[in-house]
N, C-alpha and C positions, 0 to 999 in steps of 0.2 A: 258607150253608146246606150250601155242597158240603162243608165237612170235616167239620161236624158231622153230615151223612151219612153220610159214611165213616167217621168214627169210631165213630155206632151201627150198622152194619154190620158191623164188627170185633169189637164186643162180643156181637152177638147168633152173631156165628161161634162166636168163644170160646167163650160161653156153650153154644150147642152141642153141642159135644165133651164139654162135661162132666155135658151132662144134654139131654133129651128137648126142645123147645123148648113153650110151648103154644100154641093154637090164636091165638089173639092175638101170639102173636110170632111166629110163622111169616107171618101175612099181614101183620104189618108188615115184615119182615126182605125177603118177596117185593116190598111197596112200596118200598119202599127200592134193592133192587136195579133197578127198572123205571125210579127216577128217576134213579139213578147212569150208567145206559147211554141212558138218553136223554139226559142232561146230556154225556155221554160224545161221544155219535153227533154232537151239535151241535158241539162244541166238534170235532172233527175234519175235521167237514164246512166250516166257517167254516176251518181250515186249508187243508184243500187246497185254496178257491175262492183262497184268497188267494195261492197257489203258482203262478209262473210258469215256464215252459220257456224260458230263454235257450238258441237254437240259437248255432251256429259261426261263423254271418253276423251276429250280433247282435240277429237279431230275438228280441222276448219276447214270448210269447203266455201266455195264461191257461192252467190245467194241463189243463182240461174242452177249451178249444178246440183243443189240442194233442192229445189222445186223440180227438176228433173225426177229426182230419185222417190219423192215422194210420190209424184204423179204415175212412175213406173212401179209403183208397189218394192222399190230398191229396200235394201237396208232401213231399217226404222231406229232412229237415233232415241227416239223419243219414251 
């Protein structure tokens, strides 16, 4: 579904530029973008949980419990 999202999102840009878009294709073009950045925010979000901080001692922590500890003045790996 995500490229053939993006591929109707492409088309209704184009199409755009070369003409007015109408009332119907504007609120789909806005659906379309709503689900691209939501699909968007997920799939990056699911990145960083997945991202660990290897410090210089070895130890790995998750990248959220690593921003935790910095922001609490924790441990300084650095």
């Amino acid at each position: 579904m995500e490229k053939e999202n993006i591929e109707r999102l492409n088309a209704l840009t184009a199409l755009s530029r070369l003409r007015a878009l109408t009332e119907e294709e504007q609120q789909e073009r806005q659906h379309r973008r709503q689900e691209y950045l939501k699909a968007f925010r997920n799939q990056f979000r699911q990145q960083l949980d997945n991202t660990v901080v290897e410090y210089p001692d070895g130890s790995r922590v998750p990248l959220r419990e690593a921003a935790d500890r910095n922001e609490s003045g924790g441990k300084n790996h650095g």
